[in-house]
BALO-804370 format. One line per 3 residues: number of its first residue (from 1); their letters; for each residue z, y, x of N, C-alpha, C. Coordinates in nm, 3 decimals. Example, Ala and Ser with C-alpha at 12.3 -4.5 7.8 and 13.67 -1.06 7.14 Angstrom:
BEGIN
1	AS	0.780:-0.569:1.319:0.780:-0.450:1.230:0.780:-0.330:1.320  0.708:-0.225:1.285:0.714:-0.106:1.367:0.787:0.003:1.290
//
This chain:
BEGIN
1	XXX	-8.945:5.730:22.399:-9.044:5.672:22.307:-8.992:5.542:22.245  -8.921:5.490:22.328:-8.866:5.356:22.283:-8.751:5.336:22.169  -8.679:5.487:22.182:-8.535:5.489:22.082:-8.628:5.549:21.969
4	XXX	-8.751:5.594:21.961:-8.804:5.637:21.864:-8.895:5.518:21.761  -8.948:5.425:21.850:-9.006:5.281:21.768:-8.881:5.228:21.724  -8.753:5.215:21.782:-8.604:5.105:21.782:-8.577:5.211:21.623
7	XXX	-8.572:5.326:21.620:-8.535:5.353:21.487:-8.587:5.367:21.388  -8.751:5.401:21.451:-8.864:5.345:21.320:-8.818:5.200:21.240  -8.811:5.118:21.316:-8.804:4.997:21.280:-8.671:4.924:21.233
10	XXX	-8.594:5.008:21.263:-8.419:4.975:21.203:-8.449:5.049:21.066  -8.523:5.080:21.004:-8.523:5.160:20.870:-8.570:5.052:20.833  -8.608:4.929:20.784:-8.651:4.788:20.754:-8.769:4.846:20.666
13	XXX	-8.834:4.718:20.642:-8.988:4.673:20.545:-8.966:4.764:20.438  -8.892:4.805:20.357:-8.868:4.831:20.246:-8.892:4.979:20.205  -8.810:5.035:20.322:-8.842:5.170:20.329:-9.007:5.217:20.329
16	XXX	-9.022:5.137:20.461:-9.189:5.147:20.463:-9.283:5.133:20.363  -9.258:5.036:20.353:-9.317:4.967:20.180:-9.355:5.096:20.043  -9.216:5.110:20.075:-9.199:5.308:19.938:-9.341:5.379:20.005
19	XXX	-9.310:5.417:20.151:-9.397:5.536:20.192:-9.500:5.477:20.224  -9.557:5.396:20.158:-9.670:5.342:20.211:-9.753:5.383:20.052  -9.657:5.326:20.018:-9.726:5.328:19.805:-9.694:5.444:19.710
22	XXX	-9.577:5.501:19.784:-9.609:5.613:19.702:-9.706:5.729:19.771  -9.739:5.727:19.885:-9.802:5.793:19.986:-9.929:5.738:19.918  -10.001:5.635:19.889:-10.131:5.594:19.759:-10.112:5.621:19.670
25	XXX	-10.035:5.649:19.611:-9.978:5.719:19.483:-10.040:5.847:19.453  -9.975:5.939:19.541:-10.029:6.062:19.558:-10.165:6.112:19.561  -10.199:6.047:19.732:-10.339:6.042:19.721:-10.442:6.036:19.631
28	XXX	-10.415:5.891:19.561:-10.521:5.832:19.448:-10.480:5.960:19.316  -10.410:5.980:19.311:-10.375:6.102:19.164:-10.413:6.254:19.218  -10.485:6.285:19.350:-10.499:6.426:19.377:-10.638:6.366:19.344
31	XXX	-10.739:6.247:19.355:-10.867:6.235:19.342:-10.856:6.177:19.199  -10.753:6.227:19.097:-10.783:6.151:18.963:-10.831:6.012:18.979  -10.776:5.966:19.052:-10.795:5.783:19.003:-10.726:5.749:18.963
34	XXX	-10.768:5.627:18.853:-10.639:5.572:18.748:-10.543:5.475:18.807  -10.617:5.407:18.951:-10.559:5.332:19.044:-10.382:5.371:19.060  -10.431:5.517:19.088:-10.287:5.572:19.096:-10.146:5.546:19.056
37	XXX	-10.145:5.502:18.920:-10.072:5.445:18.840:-9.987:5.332:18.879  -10.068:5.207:18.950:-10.027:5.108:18.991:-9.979:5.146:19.100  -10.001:5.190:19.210:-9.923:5.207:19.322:-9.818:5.313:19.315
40	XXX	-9.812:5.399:19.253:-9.727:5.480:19.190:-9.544:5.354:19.120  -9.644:5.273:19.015:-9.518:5.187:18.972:-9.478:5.087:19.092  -9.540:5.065:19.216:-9.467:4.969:19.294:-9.397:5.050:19.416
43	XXX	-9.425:5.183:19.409:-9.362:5.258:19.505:-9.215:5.282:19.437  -9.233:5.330:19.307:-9.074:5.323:19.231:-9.009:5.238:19.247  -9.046:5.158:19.210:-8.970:5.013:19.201:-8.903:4.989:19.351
46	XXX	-8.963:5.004:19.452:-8.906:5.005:19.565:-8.813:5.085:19.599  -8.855:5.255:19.544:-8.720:5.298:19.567:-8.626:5.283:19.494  -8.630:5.216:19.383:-8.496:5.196:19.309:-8.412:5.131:19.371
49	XXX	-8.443:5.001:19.427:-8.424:4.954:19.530:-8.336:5.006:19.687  -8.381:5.082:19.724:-8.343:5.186:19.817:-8.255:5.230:19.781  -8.266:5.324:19.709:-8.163:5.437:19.638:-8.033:5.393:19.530
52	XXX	-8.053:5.194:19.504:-7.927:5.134:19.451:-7.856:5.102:19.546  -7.975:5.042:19.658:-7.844:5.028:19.842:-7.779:5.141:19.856  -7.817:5.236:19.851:-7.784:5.351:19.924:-7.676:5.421:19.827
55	XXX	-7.631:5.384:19.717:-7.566:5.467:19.599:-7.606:5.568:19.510  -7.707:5.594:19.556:-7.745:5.719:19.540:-7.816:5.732:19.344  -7.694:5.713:19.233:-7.714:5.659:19.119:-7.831:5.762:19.060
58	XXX	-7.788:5.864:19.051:-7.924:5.995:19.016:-8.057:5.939:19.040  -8.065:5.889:19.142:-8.212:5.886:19.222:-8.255:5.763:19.132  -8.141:5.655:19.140:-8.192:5.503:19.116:-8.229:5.490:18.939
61	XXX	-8.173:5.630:18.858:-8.204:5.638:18.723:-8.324:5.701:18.704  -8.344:5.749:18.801:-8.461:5.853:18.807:-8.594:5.770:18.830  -8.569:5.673:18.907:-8.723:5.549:18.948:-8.735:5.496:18.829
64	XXX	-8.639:5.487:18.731:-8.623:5.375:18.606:-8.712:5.461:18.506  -8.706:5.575:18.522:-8.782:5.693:18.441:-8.948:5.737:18.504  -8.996:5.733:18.583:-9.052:5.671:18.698:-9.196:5.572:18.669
67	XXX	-9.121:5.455:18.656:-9.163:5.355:18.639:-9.235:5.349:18.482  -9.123:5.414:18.360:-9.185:5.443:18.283:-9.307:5.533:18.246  -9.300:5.597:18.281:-9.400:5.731:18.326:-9.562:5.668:18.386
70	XXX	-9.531:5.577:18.450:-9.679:5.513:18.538:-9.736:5.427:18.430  -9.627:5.371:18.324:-9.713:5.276:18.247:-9.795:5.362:18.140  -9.704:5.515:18.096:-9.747:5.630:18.020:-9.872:5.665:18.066
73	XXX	-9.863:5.701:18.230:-9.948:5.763:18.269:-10.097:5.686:18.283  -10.070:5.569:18.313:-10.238:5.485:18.300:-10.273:5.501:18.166  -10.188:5.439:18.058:-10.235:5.469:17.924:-10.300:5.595:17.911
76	XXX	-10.228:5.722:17.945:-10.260:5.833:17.905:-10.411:5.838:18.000  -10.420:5.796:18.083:-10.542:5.877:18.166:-10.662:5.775:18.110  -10.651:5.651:18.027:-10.742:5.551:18.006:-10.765:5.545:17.910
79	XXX	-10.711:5.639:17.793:-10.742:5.657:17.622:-10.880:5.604:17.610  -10.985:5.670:17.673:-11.148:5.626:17.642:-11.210:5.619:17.751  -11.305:5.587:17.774:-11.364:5.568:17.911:-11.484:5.677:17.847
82	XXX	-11.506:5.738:17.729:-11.609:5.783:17.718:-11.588:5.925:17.694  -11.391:5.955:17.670:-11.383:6.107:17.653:-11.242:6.114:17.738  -11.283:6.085:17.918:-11.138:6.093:17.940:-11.049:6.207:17.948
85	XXX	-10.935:6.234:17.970:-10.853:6.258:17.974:-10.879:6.426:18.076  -10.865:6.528:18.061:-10.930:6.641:18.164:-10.856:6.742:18.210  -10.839:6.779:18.343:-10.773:6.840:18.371:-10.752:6.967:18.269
88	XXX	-10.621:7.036:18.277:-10.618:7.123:18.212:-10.522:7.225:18.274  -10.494:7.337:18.226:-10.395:7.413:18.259:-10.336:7.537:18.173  -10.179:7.540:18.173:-10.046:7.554:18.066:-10.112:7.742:18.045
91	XXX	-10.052:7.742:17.930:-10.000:7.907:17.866:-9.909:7.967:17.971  -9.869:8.056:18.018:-9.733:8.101:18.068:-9.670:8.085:18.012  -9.652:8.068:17.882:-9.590:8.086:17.762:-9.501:7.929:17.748
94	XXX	-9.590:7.825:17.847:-9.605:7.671:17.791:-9.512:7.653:17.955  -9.513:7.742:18.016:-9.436:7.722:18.159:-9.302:7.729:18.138  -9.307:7.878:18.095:-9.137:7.941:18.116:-9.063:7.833:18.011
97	XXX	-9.122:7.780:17.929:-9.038:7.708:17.825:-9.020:7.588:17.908  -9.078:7.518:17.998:-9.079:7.409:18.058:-8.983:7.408:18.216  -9.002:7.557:18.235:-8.874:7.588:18.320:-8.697:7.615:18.288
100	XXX	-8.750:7.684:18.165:-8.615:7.673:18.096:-8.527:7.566:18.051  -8.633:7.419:17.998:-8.570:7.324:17.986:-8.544:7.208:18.054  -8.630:7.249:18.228:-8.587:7.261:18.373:-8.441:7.255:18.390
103	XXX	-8.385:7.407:18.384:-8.266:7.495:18.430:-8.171:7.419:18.320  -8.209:7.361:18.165:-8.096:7.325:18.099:-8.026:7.178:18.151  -8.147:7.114:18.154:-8.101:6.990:18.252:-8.062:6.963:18.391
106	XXX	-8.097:7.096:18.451:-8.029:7.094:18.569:-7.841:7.110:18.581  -7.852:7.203:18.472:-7.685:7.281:18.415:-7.629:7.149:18.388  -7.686:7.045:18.303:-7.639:6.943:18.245:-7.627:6.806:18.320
109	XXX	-7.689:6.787:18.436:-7.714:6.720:18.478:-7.605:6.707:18.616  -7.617:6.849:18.661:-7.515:6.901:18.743:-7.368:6.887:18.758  -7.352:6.890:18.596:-7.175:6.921:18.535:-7.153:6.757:18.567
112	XXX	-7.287:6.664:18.516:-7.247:6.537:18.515:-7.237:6.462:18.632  -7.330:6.488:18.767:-7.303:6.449:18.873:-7.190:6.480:18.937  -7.139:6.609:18.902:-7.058:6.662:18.952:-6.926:6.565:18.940
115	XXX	-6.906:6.533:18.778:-6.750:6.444:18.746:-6.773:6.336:18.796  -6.929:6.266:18.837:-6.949:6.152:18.950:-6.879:6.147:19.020  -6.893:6.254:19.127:-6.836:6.305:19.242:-6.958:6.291:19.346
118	XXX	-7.059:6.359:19.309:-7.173:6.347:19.384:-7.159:6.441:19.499  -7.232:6.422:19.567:-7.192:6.521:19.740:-7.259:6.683:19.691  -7.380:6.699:19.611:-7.463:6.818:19.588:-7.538:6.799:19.465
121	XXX	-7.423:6.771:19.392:-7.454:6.757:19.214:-7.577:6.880:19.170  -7.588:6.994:19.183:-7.657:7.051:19.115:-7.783:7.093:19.173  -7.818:7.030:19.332:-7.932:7.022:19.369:-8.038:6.870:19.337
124	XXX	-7.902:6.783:19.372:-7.944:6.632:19.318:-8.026:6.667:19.134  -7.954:6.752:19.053:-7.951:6.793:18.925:-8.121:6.860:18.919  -8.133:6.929:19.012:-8.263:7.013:19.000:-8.397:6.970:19.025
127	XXX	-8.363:6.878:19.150:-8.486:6.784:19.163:-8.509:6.657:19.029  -8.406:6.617:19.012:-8.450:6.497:18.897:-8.484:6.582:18.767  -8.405:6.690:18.735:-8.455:6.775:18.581:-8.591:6.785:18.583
130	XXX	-8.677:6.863:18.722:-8.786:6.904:18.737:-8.870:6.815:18.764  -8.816:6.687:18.821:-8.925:6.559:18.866:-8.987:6.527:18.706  -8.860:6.525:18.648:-8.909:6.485:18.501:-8.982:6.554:18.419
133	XXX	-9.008:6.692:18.428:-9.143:6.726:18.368:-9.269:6.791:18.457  -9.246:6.749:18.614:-9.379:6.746:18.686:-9.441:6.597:18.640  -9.344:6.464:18.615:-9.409:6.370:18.603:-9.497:6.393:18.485
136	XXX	-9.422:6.438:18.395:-9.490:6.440:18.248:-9.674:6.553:18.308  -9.613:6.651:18.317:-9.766:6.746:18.347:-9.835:6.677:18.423  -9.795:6.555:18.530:-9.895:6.472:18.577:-9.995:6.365:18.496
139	XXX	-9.899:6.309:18.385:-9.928:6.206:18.339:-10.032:6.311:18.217  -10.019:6.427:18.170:-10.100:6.511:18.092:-10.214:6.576:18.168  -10.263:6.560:18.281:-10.340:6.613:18.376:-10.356:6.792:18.378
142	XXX	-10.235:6.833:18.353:-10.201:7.036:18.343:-10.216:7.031:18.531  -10.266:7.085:18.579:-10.341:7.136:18.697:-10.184:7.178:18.782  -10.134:7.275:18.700:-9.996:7.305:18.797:-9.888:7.239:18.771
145	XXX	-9.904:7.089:18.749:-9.828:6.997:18.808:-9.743:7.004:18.941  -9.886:7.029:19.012:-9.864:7.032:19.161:-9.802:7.135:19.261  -9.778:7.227:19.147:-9.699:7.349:19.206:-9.579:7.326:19.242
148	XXX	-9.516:7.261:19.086:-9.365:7.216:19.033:-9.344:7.093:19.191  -9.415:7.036:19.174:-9.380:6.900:19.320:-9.406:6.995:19.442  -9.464:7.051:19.459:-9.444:7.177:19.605:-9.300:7.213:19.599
151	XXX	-9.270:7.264:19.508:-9.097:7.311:19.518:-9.017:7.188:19.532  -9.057:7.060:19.449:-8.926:6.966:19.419:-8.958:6.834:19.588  -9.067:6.838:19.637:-9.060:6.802:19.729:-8.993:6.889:19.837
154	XXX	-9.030:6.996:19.863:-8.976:7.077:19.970:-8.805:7.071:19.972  -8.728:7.047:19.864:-8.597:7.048:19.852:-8.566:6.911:19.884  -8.631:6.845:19.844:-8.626:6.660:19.868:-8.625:6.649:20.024
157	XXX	-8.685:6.695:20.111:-8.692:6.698:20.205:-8.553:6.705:20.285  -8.520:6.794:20.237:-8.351:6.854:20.304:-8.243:6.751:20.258  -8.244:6.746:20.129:-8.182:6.621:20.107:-8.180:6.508:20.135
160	XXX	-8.295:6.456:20.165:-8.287:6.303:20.205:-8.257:6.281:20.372  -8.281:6.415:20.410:-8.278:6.391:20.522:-8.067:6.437:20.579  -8.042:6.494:20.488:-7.879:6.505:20.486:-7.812:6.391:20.445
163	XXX	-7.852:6.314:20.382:-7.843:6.184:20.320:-7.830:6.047:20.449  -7.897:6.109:20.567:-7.919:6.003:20.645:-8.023:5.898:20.595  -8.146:5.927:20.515:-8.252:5.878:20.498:-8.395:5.948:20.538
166	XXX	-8.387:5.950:20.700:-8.484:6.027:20.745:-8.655:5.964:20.720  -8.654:5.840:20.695:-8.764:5.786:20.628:-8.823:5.856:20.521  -8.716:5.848:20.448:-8.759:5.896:20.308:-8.785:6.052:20.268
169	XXX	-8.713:6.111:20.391:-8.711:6.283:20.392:-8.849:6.244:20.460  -8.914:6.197:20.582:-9.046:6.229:20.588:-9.121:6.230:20.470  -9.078:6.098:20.385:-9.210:6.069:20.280:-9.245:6.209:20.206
172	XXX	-9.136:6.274:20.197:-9.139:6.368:20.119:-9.202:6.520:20.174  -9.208:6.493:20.276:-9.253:6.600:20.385:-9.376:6.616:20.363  -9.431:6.473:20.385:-9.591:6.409:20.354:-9.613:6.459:20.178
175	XXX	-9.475:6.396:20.118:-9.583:6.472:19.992:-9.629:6.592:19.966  -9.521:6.712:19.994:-9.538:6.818:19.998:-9.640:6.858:20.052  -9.719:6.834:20.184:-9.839:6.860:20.205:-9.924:6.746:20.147
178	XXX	-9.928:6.687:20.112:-10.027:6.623:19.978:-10.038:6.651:19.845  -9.884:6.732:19.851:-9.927:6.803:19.680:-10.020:6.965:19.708  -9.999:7.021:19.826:-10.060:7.143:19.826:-10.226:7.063:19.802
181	XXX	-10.229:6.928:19.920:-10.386:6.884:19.879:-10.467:6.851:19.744  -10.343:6.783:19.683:-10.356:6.783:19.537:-10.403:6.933:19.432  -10.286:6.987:19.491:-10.315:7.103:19.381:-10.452:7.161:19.410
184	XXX	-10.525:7.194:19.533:-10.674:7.255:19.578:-10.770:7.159:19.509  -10.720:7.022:19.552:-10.830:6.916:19.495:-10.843:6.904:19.318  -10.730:6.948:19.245:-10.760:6.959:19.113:-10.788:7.101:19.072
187	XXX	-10.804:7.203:19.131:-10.863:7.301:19.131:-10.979:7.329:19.135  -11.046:7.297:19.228:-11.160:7.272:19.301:-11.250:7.162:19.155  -11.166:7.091:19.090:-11.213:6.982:18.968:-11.257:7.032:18.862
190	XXX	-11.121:7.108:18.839:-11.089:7.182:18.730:-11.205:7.330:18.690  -11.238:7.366:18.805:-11.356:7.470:18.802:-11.506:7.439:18.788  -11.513:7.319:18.789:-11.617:7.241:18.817:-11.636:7.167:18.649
193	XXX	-11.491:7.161:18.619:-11.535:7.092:18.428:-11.558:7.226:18.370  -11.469:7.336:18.392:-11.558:7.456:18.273:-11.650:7.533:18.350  -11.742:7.472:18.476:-11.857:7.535:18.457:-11.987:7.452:18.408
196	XX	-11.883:7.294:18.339:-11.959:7.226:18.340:-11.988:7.190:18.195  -11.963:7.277:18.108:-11.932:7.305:17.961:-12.076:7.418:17.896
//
């Protein structure tokens, strides 16, 4: 029990700090609060942080994108207080195109980590292509957001934790079962605005 607190606590403030706020992050955005936003941008910011100690350049460009996204995303969810912003959900039509340009940035992203000399260029490639338009369907409130972060957490998981950032592979553990909570909880919303039409 004791080598298990000694290594909790050798992961320093910082780490914690991430999984503390982006872990409110989550939360507050499966109950549509605009709160979300803010703890969302101080959880990034921390891991940029993290992930510039750690080298890990993909990741640390990826918070910078991130960060942008939270200032998008309050704007976007705060247009009016009198016609906000409502869940919604994509065409198939509005998917496969959003997976496809998924898979192009993964191809592209891949080739480029790769001449990095990244350890797993085209998985590193798949999670940041796809983070970047789950963030967007978050910040647009499209319902299967939360699908796309079911997959890109579950892979995050393996990685961070190959990485020797077992902190951060939990956080991600946690999200993954907070995005399945998410996705029921905007479901459960979402059925509730068009019967409420």
């Amino acid at each position: 029990m004791m080598e298990i607190v000694a290594a909790a606590v050798s992961l320093g403030w910082l780490q914690w700090l991430a999984v503390l706020f982006n872990v409110l992050y989550v939360i507050f955005a499966a109950r549509e609060q605009i709160i979300c936003w803010v703890f969302g941008l101080v959880g990034v910011t921390l891991l940029f942080f993290i992930y510039l100690e750690a080298r890990l350049y993909s990741d640390t460009v990826l918070q910078v994108f991130y960060m942008v996204m939270s200032v998008y995303g309050w704007i976007s969810w705060s247009k009016s207080k009198n016609d906000p912003v409502k869940i919604h959900v994509l065409r198939l039509k509005s998917h496969l195109g959003l997976i496809v340009l998924g898979i192009a940035g993964t191809l592209v992203l891949g080739f480029v980590f790769g001449a990095m000399g990244a350890v797993v260029p085209y998985i590193d490639a798949f999670t940041s292509s796809f983070a970047v338009v789950a963030t967007y369907l978050v910040a647009k409130k499209v319902l299967e957001n939360w699908i796309y972060w079911i997959v890109i957490d579950s892979v995050c998981v393996v990685v961070y934790y190959t990485r020797d950032l077992p902190l951060i592979s939990l956080l991600f553990a946690l999200y993954t079962i907070l995005a399945v909570f998410g996705l029921r909880s905007w479901q459960i919303r979402y059925k509730l605005q068009t019967t409420a039409k």
